[in-house]
Biopython code that builds the backbone (N, CA, C, O; Angstrom):
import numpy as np
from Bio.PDB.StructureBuilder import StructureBuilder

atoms = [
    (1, "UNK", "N", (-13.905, -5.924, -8.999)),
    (1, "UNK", "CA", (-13.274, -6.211, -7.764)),
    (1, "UNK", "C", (-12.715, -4.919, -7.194)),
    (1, "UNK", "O", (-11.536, -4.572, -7.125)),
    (2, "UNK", "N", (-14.040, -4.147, -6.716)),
    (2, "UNK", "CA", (-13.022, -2.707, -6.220)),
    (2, "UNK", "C", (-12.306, -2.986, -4.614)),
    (2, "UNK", "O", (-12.354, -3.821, -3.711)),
    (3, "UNK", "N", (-11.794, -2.000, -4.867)),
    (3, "UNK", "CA", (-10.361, -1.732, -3.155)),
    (3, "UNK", "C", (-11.305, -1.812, -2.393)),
    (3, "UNK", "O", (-12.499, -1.515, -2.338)),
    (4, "UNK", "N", (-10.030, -2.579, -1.430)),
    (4, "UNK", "CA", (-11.170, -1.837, -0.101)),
    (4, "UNK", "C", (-11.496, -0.293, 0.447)),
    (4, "UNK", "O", (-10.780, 0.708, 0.423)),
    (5, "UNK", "N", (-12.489, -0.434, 0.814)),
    (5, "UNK", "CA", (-12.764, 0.646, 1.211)),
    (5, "UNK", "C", (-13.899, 1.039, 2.288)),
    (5, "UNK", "O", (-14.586, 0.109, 2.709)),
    (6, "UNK", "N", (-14.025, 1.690, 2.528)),
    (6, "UNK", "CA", (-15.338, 1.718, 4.238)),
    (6, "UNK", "C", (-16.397, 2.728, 3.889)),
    (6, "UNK", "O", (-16.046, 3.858, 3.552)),
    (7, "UNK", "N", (-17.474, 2.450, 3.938)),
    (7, "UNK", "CA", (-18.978, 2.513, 3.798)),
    (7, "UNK", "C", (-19.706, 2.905, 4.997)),
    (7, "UNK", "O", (-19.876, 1.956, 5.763)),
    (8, "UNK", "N", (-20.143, 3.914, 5.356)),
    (8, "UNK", "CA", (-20.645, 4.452, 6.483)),
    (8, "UNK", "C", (-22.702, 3.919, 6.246)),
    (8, "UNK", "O", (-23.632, 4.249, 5.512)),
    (9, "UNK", "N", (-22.560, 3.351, 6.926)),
    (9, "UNK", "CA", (-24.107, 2.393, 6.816)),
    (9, "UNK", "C", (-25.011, 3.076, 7.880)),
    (9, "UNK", "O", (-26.225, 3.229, 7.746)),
    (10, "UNK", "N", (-24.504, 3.348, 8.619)),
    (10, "UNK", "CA", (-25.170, 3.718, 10.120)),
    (10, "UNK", "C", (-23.864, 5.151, 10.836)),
    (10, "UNK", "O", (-22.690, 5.422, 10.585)),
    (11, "UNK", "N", (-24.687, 5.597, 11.571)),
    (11, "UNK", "CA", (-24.245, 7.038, 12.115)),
    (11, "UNK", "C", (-22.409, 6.553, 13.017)),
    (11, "UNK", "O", (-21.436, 7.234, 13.340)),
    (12, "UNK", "N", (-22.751, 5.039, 13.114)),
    (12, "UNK", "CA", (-21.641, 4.742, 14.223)),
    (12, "UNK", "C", (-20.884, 3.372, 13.476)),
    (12, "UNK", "O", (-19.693, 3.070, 13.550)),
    (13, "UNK", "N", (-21.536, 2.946, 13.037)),
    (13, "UNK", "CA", (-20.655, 1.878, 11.944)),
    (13, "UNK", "C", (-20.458, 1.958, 10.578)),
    (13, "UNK", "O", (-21.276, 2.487, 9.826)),
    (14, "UNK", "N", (-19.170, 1.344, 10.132)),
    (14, "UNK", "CA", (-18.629, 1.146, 8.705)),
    (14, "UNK", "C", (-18.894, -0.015, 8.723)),
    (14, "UNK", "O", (-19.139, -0.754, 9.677)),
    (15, "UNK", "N", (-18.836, -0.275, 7.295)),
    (15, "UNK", "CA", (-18.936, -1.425, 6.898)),
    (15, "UNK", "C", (-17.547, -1.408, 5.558)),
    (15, "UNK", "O", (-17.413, -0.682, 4.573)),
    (16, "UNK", "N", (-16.923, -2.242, 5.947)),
    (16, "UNK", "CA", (-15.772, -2.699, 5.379)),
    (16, "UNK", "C", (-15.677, -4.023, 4.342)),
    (16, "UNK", "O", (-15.857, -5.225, 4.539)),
    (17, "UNK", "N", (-15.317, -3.263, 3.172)),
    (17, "UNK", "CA", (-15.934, -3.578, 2.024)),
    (17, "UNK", "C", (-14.924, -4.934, 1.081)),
    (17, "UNK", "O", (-14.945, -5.545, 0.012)),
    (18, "UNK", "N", (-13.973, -4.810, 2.582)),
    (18, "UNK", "CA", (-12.732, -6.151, 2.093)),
    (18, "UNK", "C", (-13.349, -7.738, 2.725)),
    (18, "UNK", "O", (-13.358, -8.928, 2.409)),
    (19, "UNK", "N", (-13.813, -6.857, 3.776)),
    (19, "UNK", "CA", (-14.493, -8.111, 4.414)),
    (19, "UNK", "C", (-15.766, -8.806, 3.406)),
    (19, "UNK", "O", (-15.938, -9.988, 3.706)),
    (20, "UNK", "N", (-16.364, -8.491, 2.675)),
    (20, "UNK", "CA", (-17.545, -8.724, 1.876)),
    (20, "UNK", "C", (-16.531, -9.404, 0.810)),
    (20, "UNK", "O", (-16.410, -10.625, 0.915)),
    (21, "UNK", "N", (-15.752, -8.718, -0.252)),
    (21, "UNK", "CA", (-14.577, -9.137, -1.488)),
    (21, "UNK", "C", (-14.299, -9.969, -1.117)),
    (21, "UNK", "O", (-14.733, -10.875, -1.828)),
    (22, "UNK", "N", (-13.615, -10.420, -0.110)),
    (22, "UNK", "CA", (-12.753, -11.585, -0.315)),
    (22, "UNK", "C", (-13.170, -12.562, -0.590)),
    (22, "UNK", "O", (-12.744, -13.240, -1.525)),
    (23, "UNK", "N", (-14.515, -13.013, 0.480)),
    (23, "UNK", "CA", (-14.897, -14.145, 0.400)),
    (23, "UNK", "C", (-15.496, -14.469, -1.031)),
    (23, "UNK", "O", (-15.559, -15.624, -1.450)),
    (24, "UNK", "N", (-15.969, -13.271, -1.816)),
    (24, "UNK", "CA", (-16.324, -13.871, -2.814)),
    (24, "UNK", "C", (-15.696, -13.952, -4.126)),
    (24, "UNK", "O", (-16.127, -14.446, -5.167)),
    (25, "UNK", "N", (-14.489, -13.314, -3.847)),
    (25, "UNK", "CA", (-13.550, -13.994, -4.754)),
    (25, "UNK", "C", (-12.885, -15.208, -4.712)),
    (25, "UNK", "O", (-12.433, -15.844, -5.665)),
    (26, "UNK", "N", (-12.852, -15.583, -3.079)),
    (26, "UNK", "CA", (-12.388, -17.023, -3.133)),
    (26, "UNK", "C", (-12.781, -17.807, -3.306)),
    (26, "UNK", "O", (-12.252, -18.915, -3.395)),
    (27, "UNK", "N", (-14.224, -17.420, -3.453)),
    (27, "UNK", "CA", (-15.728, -18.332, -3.714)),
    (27, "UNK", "C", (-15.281, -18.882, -6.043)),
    (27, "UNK", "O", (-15.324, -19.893, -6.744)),
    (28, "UNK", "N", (-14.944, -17.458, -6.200)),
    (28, "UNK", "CA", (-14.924, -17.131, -7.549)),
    (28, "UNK", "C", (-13.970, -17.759, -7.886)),
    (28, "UNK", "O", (-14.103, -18.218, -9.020)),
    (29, "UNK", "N", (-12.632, -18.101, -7.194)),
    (29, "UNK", "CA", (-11.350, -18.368, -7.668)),
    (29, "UNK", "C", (-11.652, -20.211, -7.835)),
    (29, "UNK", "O", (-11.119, -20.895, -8.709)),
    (30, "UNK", "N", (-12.492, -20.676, -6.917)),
    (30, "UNK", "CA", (-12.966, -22.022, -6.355)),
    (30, "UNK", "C", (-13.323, -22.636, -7.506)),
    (30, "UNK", "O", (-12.786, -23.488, -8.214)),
    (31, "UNK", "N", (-14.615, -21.866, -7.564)),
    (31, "UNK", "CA", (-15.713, -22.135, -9.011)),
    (31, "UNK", "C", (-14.138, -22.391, -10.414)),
    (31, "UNK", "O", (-13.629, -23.457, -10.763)),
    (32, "UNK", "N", (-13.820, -21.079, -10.842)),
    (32, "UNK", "CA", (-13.087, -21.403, -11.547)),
    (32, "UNK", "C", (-11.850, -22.196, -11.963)),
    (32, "UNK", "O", (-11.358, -22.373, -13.077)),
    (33, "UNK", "N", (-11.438, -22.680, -10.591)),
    (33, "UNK", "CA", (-10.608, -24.084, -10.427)),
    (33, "UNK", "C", (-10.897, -25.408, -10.311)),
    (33, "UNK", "O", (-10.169, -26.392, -10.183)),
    (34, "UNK", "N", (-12.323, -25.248, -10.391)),
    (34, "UNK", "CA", (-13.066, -26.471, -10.278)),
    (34, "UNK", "C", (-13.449, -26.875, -11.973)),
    (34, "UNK", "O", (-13.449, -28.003, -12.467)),
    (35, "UNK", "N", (-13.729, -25.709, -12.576)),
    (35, "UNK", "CA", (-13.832, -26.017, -14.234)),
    (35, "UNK", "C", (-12.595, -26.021, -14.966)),
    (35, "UNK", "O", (-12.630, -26.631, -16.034)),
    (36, "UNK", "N", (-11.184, -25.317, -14.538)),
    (36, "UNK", "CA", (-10.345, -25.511, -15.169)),
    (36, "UNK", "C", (-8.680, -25.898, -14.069)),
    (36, "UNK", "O", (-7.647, -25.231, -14.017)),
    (37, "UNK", "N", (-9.078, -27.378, -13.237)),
    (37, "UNK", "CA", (-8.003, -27.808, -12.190)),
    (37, "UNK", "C", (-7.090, -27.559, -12.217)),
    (37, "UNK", "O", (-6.502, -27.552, -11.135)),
    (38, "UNK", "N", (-6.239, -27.137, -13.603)),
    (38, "UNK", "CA", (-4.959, -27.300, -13.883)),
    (38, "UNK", "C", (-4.410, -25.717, -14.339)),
    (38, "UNK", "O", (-3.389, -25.138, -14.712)),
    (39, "UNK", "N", (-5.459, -25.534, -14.113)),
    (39, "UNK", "CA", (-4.830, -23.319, -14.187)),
    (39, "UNK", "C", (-3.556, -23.021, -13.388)),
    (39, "UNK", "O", (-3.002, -23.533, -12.415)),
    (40, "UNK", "N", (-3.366, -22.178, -14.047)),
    (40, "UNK", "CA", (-1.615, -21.223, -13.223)),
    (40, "UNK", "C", (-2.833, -20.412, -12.400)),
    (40, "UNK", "O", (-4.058, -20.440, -12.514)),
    (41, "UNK", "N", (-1.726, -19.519, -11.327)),
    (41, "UNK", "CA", (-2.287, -18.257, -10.502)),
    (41, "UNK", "C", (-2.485, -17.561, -11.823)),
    (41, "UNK", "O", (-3.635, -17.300, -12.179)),
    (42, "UNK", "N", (-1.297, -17.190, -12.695)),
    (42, "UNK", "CA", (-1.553, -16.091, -13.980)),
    (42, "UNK", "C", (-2.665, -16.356, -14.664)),
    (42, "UNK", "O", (-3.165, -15.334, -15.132)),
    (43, "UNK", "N", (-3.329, -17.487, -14.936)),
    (43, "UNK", "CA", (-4.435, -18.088, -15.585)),
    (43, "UNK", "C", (-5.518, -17.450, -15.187)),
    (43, "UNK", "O", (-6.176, -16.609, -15.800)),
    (44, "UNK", "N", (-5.757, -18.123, -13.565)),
    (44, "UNK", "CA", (-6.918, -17.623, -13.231)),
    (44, "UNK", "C", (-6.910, -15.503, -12.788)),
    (44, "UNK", "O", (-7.936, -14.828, -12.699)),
    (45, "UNK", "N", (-6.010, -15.171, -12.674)),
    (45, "UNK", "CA", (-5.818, -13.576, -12.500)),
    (45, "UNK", "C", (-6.500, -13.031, -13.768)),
    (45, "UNK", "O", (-7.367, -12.163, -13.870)),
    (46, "UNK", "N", (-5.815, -13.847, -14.804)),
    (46, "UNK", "CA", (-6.154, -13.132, -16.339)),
    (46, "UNK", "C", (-7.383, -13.389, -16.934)),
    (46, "UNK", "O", (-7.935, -12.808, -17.868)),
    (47, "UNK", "N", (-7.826, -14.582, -16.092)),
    (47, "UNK", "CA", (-9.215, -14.637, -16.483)),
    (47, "UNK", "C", (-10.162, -14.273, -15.582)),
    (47, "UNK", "O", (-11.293, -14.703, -15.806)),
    (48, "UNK", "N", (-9.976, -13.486, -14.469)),
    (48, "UNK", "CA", (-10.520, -12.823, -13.688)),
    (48, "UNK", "C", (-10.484, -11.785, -14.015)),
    (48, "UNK", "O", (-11.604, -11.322, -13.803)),
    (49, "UNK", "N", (-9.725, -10.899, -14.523)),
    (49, "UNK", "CA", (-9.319, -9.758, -14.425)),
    (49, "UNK", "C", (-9.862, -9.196, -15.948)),
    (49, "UNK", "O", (-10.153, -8.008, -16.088)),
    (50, "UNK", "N", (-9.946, -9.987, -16.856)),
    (50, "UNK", "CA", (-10.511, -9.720, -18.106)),
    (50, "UNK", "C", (-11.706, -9.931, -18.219)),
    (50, "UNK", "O", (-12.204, -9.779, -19.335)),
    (51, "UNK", "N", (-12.487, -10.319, -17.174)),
    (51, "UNK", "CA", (-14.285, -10.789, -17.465)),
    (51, "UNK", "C", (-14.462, -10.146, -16.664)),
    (51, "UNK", "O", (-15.263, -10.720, -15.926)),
    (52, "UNK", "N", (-14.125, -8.918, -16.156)),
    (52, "UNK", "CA", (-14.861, -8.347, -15.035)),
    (52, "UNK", "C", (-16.630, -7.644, -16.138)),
    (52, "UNK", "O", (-16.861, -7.478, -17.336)),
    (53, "UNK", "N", (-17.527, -7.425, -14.710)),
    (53, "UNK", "CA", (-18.865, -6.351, -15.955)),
    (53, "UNK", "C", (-18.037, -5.031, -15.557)),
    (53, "UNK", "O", (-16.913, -5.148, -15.070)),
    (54, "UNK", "N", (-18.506, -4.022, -15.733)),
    (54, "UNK", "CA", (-17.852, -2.570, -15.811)),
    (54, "UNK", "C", (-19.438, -1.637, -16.237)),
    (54, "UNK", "O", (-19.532, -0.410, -16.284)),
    (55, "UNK", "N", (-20.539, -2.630, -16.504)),
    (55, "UNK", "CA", (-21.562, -1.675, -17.066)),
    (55, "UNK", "C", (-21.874, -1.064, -16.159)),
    (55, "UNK", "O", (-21.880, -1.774, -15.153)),
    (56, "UNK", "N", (-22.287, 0.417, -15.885)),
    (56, "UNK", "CA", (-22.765, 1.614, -15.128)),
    (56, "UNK", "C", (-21.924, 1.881, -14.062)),
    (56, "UNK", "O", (-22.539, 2.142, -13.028)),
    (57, "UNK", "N", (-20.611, 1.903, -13.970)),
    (57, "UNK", "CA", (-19.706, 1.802, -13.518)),
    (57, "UNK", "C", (-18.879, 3.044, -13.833)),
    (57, "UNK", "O", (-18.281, 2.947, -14.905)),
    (58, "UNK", "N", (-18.693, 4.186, -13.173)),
    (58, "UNK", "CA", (-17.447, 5.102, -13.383)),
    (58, "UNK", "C", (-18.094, 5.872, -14.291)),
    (58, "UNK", "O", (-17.280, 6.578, -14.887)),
    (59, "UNK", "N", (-19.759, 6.121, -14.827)),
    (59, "UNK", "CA", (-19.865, 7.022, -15.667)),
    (59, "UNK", "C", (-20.377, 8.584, -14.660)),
    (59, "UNK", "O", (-21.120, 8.554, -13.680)),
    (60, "UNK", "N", (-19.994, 9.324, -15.014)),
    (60, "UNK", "CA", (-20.593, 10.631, -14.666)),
    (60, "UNK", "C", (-19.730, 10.866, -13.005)),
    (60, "UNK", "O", (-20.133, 11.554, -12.067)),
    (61, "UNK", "N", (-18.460, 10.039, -13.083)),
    (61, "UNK", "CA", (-18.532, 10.235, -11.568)),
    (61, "UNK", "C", (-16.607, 10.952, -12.090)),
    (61, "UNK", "O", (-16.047, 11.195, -13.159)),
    (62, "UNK", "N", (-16.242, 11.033, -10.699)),
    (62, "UNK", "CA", (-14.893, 12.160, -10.358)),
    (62, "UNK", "C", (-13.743, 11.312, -10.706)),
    (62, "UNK", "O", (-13.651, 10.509, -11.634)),
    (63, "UNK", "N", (-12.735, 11.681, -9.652)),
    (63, "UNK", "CA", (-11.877, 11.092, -9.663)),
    (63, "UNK", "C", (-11.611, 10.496, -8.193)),
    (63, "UNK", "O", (-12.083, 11.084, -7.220)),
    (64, "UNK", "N", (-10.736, 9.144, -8.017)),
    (64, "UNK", "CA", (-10.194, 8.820, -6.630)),
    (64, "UNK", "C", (-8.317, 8.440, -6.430)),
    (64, "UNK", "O", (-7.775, 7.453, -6.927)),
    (65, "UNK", "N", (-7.828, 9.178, -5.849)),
    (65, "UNK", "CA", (-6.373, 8.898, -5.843)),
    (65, "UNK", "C", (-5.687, 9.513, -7.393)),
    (65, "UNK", "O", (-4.554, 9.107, -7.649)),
    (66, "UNK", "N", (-6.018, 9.990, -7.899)),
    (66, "UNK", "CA", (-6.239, 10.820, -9.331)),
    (66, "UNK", "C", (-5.929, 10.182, -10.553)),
    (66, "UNK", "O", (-5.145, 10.643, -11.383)),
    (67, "UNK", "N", (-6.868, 8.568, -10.714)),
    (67, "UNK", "CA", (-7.504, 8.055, -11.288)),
    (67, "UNK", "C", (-8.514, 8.347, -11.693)),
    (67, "UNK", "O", (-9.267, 8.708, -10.788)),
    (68, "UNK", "N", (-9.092, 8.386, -12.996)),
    (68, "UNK", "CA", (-10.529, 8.785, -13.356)),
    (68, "UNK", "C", (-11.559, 7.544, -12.812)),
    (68, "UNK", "O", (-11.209, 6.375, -12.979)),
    (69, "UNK", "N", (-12.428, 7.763, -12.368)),
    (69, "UNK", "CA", (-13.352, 6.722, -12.139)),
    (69, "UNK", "C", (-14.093, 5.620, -13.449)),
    (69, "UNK", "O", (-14.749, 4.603, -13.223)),
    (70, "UNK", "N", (-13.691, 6.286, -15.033)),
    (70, "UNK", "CA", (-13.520, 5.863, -15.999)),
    (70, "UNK", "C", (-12.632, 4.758, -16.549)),
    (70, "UNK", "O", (-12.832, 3.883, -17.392)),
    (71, "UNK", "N", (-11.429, 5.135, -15.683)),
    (71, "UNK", "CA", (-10.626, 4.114, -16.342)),
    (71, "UNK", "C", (-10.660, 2.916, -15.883)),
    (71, "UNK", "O", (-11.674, 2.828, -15.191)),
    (72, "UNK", "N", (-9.917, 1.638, -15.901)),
    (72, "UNK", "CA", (-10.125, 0.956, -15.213)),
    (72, "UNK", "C", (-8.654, -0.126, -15.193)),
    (72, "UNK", "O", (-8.184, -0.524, -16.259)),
    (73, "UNK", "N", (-8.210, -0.406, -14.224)),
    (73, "UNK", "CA", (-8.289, -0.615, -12.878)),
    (73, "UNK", "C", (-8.347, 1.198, -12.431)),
    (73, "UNK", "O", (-7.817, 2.231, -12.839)),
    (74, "UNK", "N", (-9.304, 0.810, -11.385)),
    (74, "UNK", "CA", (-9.306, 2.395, -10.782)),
    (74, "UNK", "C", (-9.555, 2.144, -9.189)),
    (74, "UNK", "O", (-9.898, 1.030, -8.794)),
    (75, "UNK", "N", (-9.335, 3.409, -8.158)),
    (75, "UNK", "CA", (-9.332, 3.336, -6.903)),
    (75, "UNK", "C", (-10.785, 3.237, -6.309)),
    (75, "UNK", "O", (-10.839, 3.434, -5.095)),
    (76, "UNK", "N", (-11.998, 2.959, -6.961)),
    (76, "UNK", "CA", (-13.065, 3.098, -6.496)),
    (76, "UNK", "C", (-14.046, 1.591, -6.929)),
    (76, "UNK", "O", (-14.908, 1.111, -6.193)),
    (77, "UNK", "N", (-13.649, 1.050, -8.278)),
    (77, "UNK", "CA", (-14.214, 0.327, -8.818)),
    (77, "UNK", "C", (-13.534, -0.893, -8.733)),
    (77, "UNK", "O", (-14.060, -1.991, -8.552)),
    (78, "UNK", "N", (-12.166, -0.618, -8.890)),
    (78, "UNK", "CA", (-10.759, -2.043, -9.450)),
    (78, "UNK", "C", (-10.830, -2.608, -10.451)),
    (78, "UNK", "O", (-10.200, -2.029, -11.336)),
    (79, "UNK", "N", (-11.386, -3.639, -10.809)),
    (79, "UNK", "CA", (-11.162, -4.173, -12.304)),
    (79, "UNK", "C", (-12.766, -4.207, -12.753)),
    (79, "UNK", "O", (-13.155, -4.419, -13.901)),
    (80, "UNK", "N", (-13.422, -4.008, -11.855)),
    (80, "UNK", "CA", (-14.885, -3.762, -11.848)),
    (80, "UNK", "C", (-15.725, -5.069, -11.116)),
    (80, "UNK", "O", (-15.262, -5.743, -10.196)),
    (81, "UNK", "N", (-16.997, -5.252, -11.715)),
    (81, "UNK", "CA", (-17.423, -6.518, -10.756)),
    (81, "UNK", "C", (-17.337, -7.940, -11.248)),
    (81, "UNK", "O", (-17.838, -8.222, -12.337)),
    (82, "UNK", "N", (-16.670, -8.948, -10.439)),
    (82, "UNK", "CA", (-16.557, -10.144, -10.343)),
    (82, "UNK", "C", (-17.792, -10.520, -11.410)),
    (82, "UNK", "O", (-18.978, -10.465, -11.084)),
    (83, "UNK", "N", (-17.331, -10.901, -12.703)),
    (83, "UNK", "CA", (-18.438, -11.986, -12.984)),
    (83, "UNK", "C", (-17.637, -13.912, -13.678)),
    (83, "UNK", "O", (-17.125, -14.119, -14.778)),
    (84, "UNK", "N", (-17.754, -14.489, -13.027)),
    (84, "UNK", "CA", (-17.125, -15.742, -12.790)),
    (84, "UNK", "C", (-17.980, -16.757, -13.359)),
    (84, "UNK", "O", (-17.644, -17.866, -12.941)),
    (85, "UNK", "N", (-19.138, -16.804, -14.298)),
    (85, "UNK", "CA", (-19.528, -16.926, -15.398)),
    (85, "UNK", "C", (-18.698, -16.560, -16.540)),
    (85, "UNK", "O", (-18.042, -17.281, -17.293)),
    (86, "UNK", "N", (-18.835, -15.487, -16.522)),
    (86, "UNK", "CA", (-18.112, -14.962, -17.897)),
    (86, "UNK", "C", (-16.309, -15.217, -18.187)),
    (86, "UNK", "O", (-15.737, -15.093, -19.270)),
    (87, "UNK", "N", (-15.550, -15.684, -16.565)),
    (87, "UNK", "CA", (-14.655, -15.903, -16.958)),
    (87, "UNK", "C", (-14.407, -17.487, -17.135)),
    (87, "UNK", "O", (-13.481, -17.919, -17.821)),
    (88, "UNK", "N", (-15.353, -18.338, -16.428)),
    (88, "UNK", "CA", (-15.124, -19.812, -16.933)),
    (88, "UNK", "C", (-15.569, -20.057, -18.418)),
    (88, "UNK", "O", (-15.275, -21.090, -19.020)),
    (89, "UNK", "N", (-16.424, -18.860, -19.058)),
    (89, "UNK", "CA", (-16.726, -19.626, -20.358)),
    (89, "UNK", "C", (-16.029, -19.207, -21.470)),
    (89, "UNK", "O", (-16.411, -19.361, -22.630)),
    (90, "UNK", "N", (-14.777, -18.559, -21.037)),
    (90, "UNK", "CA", (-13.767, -17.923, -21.982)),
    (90, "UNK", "C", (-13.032, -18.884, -22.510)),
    (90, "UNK", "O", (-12.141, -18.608, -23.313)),
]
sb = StructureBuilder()
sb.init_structure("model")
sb.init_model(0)
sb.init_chain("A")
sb.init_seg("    ")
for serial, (resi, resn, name, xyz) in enumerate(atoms, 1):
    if name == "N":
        sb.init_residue(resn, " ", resi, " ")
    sb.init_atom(name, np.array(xyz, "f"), 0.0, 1.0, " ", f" {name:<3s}", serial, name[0])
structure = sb.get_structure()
């Protein structure tokens, strides 16, 4: 789930990368309230936030906000990518 952030797609437009996240975390938060109704916010955060993938993610790359692109939560990646499989079957 990385930050937002803006993506130059074309010479004259960004593409804004909060607008894309949200919806599919709320998509993600949905799914996972639908398999477990009775979750806390802390529930579903922690089980979001612990199933992220992270594979090919932050290797060989710099730093942002002087975070390593390694670590993670980081300013480029965040907790890494949404996988909402992996956190309903925890």
């Amino acid at each position: 789930m990385p930050p937002c952030t803006h993506h130059k797609v074309h010479p004259v437009l960004y593409f804004n990368l909060c607008s894309v996240i949200r919806p599919h975390v709320a998509g993600g938060i949905a799914l996972y309230l639908s398999a477990y109704p009775n979750a806390t916010l802390q529930d579903v955060k922690d089980a979001l936030f612990s199933s992220t993938n992270r594979s090919g993610l932050g290797y060989g790359a710099g730093t942002c906000g002087g975070i390593p692109e390694t670590e993670f939560p980081n300013n480029s990646y965040g907790y890494g990518v949404l996988d909402i499989a992996a956190a309903i079957s925890k």
